[in-house]
C-alpha positions as a printed Julia matrix, in Angstrom:
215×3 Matrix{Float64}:
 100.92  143.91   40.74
 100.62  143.25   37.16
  98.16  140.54   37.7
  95.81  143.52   38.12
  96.22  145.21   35.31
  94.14  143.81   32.23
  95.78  141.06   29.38
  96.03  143.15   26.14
  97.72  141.8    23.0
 100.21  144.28   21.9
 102.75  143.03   19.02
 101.66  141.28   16.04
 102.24  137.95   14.65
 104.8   139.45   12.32
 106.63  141.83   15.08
 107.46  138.87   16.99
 108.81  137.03   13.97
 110.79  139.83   12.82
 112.06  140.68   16.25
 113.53  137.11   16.6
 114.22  136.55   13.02
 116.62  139.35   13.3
 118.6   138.03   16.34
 119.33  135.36   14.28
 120.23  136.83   11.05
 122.75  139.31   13.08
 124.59  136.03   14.65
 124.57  134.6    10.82
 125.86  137.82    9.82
 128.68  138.29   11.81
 129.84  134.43   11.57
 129.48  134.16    8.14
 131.48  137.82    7.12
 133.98  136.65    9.98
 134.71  133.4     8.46
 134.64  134.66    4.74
 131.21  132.5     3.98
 130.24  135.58    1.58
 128.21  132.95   -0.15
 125.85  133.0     2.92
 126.39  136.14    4.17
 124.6   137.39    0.35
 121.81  135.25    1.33
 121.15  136.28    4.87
 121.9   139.72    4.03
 118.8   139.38    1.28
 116.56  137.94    3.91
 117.29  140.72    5.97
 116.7   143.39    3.34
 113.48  141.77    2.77
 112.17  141.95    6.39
 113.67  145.61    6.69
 111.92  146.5     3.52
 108.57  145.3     4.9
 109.11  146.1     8.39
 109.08  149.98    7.19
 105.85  149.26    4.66
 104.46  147.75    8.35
 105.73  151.4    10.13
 103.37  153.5     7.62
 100.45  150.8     6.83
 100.56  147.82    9.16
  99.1   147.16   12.84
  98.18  151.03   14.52
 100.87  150.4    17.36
 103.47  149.55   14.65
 103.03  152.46   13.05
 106.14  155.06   13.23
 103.69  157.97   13.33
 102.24  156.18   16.41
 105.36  155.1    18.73
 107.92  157.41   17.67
 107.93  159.96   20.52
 109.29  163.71   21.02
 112.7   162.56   22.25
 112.52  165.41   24.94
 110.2   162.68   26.94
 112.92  160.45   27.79
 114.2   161.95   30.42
 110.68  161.68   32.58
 110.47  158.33   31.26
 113.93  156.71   32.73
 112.38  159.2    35.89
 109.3   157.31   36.26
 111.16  153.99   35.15
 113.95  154.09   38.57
 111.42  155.64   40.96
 108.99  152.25   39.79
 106.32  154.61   38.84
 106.16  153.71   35.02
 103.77  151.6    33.71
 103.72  149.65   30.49
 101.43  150.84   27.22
 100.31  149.52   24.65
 103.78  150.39   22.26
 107.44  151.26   22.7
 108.32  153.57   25.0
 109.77  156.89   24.16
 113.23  155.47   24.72
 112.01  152.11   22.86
 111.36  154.55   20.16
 114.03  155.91   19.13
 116.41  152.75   19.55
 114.33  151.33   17.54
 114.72  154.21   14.74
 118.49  153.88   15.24
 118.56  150.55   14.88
 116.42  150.36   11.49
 118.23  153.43   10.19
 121.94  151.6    10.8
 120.71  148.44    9.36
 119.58  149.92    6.52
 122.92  151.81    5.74
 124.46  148.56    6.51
 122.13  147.1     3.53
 123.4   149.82    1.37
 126.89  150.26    2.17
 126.83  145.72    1.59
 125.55  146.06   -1.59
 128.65  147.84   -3.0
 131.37  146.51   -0.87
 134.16  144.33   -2.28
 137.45  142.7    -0.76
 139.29  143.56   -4.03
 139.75  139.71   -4.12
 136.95  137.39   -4.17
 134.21  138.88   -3.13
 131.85  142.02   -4.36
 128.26  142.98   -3.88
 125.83  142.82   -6.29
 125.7   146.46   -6.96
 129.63  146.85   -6.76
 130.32  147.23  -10.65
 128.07  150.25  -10.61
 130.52  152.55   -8.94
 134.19  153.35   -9.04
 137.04  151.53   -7.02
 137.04  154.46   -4.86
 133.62  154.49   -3.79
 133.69  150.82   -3.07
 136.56  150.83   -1.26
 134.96  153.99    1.19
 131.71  151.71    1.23
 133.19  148.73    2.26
 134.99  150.73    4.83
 131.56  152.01    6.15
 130.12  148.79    5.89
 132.83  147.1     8.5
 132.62  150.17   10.88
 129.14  150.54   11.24
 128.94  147.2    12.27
 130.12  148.12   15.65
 127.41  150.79   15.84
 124.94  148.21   15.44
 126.4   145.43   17.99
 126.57  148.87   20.82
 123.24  149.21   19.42
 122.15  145.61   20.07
 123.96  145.91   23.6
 122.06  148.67   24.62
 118.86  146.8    23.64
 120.35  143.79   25.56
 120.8   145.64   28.43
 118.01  147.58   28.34
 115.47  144.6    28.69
 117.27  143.3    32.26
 116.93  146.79   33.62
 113.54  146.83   32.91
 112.96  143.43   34.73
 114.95  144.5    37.29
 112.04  147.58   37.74
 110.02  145.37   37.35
 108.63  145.97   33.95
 108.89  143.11   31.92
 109.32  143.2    27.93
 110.86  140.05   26.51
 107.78  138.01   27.78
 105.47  140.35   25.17
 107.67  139.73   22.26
 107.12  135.94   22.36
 103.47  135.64   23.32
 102.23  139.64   22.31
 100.32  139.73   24.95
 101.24  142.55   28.25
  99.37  142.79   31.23
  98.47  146.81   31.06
  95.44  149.53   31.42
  96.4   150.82   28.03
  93.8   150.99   25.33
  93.85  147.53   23.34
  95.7   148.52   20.12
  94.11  147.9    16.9
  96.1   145.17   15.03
  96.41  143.7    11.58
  96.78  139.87   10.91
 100.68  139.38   10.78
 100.64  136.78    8.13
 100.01  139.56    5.66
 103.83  140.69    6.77
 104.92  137.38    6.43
 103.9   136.81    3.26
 104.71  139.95    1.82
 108.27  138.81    3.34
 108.65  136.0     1.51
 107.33  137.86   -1.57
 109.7   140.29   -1.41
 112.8   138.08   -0.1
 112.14  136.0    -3.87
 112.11  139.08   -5.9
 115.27  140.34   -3.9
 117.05  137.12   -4.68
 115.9   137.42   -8.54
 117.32  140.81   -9.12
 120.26  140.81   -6.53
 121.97  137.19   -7.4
């Protein structure tokens, strides 16, 4: 069935990388807090603010179908998508879907708080963020608290995603296999799409400045 249905390239160089990037850096995040490694949990948390602060420069300026004014959908669609999804009528486009949409706003959102809310945490003993000296014990302390709880948001967040992606198959609309090659089989318009090394570098640019002013 999808044989039919033309080759279009959908996510960017720097999508994919930040898609899988990020599955890593939330497995190094959760080892390294769990085991009290703060000195690489600072580090991976600067990568990460680094690809969440360009991933949002990429959601206003970057490829069209990366665009948040482009795939963010009126949420009151996602009922007659998950309709079209279990009857098998839904077909792929050239973007997220509307449900796609707004996990993907949810999960940015939390991850940013979770930037935030790291920045000004302490244990009281060893460790403190960078930013912790700025406020008073009190704050910290309610920070850090946030910073530990929403962590569970994100990981129901992240199982949600997970779960997501083998219902799909199991309708028989695949999505992982676009996020490693960026290429779906689909009649939607071709997107237009900027060169993802722009992203990447801009990454890395930012990741160095980030470790300048935050270590």
């Amino acid at each position: 069935m999808s044989s039919s249905r033309p080759r279009i390239k959908v996510w960017d160089s720097f999508i994919r990388l930040y898609h899988w990037v990020m599955v890593g850096l939330f497995g190094a995040l959760w080892w390294s807090g769990k085991n009290g490694e703060m000195s690489l949990h600072i580090e991976f948390a600067i990568v990460l603010a680094a690809l969440l602060i360009v991933r949002i420069g990429w959601g206003l300026f970057g490829s069209e179908n990366a665009r948040f004014s482009y795939f963010v959908q009126n949420p009151a669609k996602i009922p007659a998508h998950f309709s079209s999804l279990f009857r098998r009528r839904y077909q792929n486009g050239n973007t997220h879907s509307s449900a796609g949409s707004w996990a993907i706003v949810a999960m940015l959102t939390l991850l940013v708080a979770q930037i935030i809310t790291g920045l000004f945490s302490t244990d009281g003993i060893l460790f403190s963020g960078p930013l912790n000296p700025y406020v008073s014990s009190d704050t910290a302390a309610w920070l850090t608290d946030w910073h530990k709880a929403q962590f569970d948001y994100i990981l129901a967040i992240v199982g949600l995603h997970v779960l997501a992606v083998v219902v799909y198959r199991l309708m028989g609309v695949p999505l992982l296999s676009a996020m490693i090659t960026g290429y779906r089989n689909s009649k939607a318009r071709q997107p237009s799409l900027k060169s993802g090394w722009q992203a990447i570098l801009l990454t890395v640019a930012v990741w160095f400045i980030l470790t300048l002013v935050l270590k």
